[in-house]
N, C-alpha and C positions, 0 to 999 in steps of 0.2 A: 334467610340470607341477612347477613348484617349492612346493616344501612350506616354510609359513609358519608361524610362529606367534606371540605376543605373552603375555610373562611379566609379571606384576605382582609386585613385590617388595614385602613392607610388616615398618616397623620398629615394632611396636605400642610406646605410649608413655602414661603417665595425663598428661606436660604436651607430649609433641613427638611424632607420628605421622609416621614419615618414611616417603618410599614410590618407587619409582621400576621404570618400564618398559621391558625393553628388546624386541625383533624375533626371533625367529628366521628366518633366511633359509639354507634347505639348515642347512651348519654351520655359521654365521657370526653373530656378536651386532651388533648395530643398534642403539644408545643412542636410543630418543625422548624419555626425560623423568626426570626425578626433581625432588623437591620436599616440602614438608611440610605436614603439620595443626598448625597451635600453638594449643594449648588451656591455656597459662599464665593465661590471663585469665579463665578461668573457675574459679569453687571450687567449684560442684554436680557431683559424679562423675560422676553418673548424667547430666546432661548431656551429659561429655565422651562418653560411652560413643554416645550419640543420636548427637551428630557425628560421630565416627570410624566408625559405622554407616554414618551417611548421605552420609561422605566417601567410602568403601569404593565403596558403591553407585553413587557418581556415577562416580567413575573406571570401574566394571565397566562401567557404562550408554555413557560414551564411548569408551573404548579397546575395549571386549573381548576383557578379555584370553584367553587359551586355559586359561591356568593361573596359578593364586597362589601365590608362593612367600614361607611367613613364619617369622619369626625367632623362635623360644620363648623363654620365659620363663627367663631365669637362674635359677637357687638363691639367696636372699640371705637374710641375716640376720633383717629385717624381713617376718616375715611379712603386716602389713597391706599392704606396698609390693607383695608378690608378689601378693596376693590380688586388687590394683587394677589387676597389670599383666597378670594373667590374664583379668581381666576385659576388658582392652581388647583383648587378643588375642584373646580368645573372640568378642568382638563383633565384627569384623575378618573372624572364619572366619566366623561367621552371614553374612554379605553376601556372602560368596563360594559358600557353599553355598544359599544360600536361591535362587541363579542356578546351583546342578549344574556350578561351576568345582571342578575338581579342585584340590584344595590339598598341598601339601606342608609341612612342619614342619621346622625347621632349628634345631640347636641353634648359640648364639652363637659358639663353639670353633668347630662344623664351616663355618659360616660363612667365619671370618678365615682358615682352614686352606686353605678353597679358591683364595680370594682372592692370599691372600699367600703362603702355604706356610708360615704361622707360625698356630698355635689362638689365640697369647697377643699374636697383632698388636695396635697401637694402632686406635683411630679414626682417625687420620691418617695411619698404614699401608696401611689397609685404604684410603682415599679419595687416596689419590696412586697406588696400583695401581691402582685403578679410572679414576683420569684418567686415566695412561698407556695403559693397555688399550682401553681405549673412546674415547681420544682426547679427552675431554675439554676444554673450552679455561678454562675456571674452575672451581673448588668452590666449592659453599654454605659463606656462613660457619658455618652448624649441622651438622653431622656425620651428622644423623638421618636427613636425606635419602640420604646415600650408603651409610648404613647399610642401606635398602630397596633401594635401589638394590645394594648386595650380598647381598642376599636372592637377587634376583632371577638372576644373574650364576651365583652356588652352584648354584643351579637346574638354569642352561643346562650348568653343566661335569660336576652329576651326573647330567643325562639319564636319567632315570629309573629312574636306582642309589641309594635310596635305603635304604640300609642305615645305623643306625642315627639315620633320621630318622621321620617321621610322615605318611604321605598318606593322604586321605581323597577319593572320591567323589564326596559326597553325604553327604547327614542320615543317611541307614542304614548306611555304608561307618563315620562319624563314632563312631555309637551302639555298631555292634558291635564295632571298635576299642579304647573306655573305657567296658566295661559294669562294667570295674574298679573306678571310679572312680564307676559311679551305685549309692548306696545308696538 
């Protein structure tokens, strides 16, 4: 029997949600989609946080995927900006675990590393390998999309070698993981 499965890649964002699917078939990747949340038009945070929930959940609800594979939060200077982009990622992993999809955590380096064979590729590195690879026949003019879209991709090439990334479960795999981090 051929063994299948469907990877959800997501590029959590507080203005651009980029996200994209591909197939696994035996060993071989399948491109079915990538695409984005733009949440520029909104100023209430806590709104964008509701939709990238309830975008999460719709994609879960129609593709189902097997597995989520997502891109962690940088270090940056701006601590409110990190505090906003965690929050979108956290909200992100809530929809994937509130549905018992195993998730995975990819840092942005290990990412462009898999991709390109470069940690310190551009956006347009990373999405012109991804077109030639997957065949591609156009790119989004936003990045963000192929960004998730390289979540997902990283995924499939470390098959379940994740060393120095992050997978979780479930809520209890999640909890006992960063009991570090609950005071």
């Amino acid at each position: 029997m051929e063994q299948e499965k469907i990877i959800l890649g997501i590029d959590p964002g507080t203005t651009i949600m980029g996200f994209g699917l591909i197939k696994v078939v035996r060993k071989s990747m399948v491109f079915m989609q990538l695409n984005e949340l733009d949440l520029k038009k909104y100023s209430d945070h806590y709104l964008k946080l509701k939709l990238i929930f309830e975008r999460t959940i719709e994609l879960i609800e129609t593709y189902h995927p097997d597995e989520i594979a997502i891109e962690a939060p940088f270090f940056g200077k701006n601590v409110q900006s990190m505090l906003k982009l965690g929050r979108t990622q956290g909200v992100a992993m809530a929809a994937g675990l509130s549905r018992e999809i195993p998730i995975t955590e990819y840092s942005p380096k290990k990412i462009k590393m898999a991709i390109t064979g470069n940690g310190n590729a551009s956006k347009e590195q990373v999405a012109k390998m991804l077109q030639h690879t997957l065949n591609l026949k156009s790119l989004p003019n936003n990045l963000d999309a192929t960004d998730g879209l390289a979540a997902a991709v990283c995924h499939f090439y470390n098959d379940g070698r994740v060393e120095g990334s992050k997978s979780y479960s479930g809520w209890g795999a999640f909890v006992k993981q960063n009991l570090d981090r609950i005071d």
